[in-house]
C-alpha positions, -999 to +999 in steps of 0.1 A: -035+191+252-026+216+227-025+250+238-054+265+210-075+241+235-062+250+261-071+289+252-103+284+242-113+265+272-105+294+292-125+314+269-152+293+275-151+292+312-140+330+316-154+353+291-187+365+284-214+349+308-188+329+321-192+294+336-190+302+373-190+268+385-157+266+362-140+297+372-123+279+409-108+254+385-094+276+357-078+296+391-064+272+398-044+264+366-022+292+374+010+290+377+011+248+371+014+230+341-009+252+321+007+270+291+020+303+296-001+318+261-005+352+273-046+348+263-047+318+289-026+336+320-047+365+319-079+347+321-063+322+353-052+357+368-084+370+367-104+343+378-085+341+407-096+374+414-132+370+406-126+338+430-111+353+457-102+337+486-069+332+511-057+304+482-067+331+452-047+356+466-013+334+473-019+322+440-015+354+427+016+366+446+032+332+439+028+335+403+045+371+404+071+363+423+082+338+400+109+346+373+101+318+350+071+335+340+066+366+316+073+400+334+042+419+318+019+385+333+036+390+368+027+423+369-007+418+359-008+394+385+004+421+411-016+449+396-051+422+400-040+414+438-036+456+443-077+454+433-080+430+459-100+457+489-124+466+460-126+451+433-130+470+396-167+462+384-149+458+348-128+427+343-089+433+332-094+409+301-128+416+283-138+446+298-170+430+310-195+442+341-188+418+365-198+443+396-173+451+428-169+435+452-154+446+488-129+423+506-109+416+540-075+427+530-060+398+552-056+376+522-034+396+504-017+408+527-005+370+540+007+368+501+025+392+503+042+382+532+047+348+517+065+360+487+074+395+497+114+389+499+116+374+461+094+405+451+114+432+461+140+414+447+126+411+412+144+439+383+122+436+354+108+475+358+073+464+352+075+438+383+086+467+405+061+493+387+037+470+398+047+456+432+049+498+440+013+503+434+001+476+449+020+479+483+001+514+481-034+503+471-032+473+496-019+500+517+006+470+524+034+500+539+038+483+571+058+453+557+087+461+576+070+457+609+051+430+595+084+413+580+098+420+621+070+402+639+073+371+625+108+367+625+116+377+656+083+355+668+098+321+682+063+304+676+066+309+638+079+281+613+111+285+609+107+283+574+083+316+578+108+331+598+135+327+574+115+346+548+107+372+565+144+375+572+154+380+538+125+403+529+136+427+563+174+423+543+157+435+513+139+460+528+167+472+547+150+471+582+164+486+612+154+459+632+171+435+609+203+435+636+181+420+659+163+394+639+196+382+627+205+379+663+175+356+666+181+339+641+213+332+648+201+315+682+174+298+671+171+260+674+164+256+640+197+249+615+176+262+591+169+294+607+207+295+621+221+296+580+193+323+570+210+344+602+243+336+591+236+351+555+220+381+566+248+392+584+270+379+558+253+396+536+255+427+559+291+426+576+309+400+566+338+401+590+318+412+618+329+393+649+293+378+660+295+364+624+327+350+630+312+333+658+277+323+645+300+304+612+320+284+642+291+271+659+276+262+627+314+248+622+310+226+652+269+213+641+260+178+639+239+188+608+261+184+582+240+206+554+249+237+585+288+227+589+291+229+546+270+259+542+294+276+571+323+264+553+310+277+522+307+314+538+339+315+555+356+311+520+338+341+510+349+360+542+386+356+535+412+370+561+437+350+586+404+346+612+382+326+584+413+311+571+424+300+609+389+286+612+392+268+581+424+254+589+414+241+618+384+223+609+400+211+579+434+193+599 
């Protein structure tokens, strides 16, 4: 469908009176195969936050979290989710009365911690601009602690866990030393390779690296003996090369 159509559709469904029934669908064009027309975005952005919702909310933090998209539409993603508590009574595209509206701030703040890690790891300025204000208005400041609890929290996913790995990484946590430890003991290989590139990431030589990379070495999931191999060539020195050597002969 052209994208005109596309546009003006949205228009349709958004602006104005709005169709209300309309506005769950158009929600949930964001971030999918719809056009990225700058008219259409904005109107998907804010009728997920007309919507609201637990999906609303992840659709919005997805959608800024993603590099494929325009920075300025990623942060008005962000700065829409930081309205999230209270909603402005104006909408961000028309200006129009639309009243507020109070929410549970549980929503966003499980969005956050979905996508928090490729967030804080975005470097188009208005991303971060954005991401800044909202941690503040979601008042979002505990994401460290947050980020801590369900990594080092065996019942989690292990996919979960992982995440909220990298985001302590990123957020330079001090209780990152102990959820790499976790991870690195975890049952999970894919848990056991996010450990290993934390503390790659953090000391590469470091002797319980070292040792984390040879049990991986010695896996019987072969995706956890490459990845291993991979970060012992990054390591370098006569212990990585030894360990090399030896799996390799």
């Amino acid at each position: 469908m052209p994208i005109a159509v596309v546009e003006e559709a949205a228009r349709a469904i958004h602006d104005d009176a709005s169709i209300p029934a309309a506005l769950p669908a158009l929600a949930a064009r964001l971030g999918s195969s719809a056009p990225d027309a700058d008219g259409f975005v904005r109107r998907a952005i804010s009728a997920n936050l007309r919507v609201g919702g637990e999906a609303a909310a992840r659709r919005l933090a997805a959608f800024a979290a993603d590099g494929a998209h325009a920075p300025a539409m990623r942060a008005e993603a962000l700065a829409s989710l930081a309205t999230w508590a209270k909603t402005e009574p104006l909408d961000r595209v028309q200006g129009a009365y639309r009243g507020s509206e109070e929410r549970d701030l549980a929503p966003a703040h499980a969005a956050l911690d979905a996508h928090i890690a490729a967030l804080l790891a975005a470097t188009e300025k208005p991303v971060r601009d954005a991401l800044a204000k909202a941690i503040k208005q979601l008042n979002y400041g505990n994401a460290a602690d947050r980020m801590a609890g369900i990594a080092l929290d065996g019942s989690q996913p292990a996919d979960a866990r992982a995440a909220a790995l990298e985001a302590l990484a990123a957020l330079g946590s001090p209780k990152l030393p102990a959820a790499i430890e976790a991870a690195l003991g975890a049952d999970s290989p894919l848990l056991r390779l996010a450990g290993i590139d934390a503390q790659f990431a953090r000391a590469p030589g470091d002797p319980a690296m070292l040792a984390a990379v040879a049990r991986a070495l010695a896996s019987a999931d072969t995706a956890e003996a490459q990845h291993a191999m991979r970060a012992l060539g990054k390591v370098g020195g006569a212990k990585a090369e030894a360990m090399l050597g030896e799996k390799l002969g």
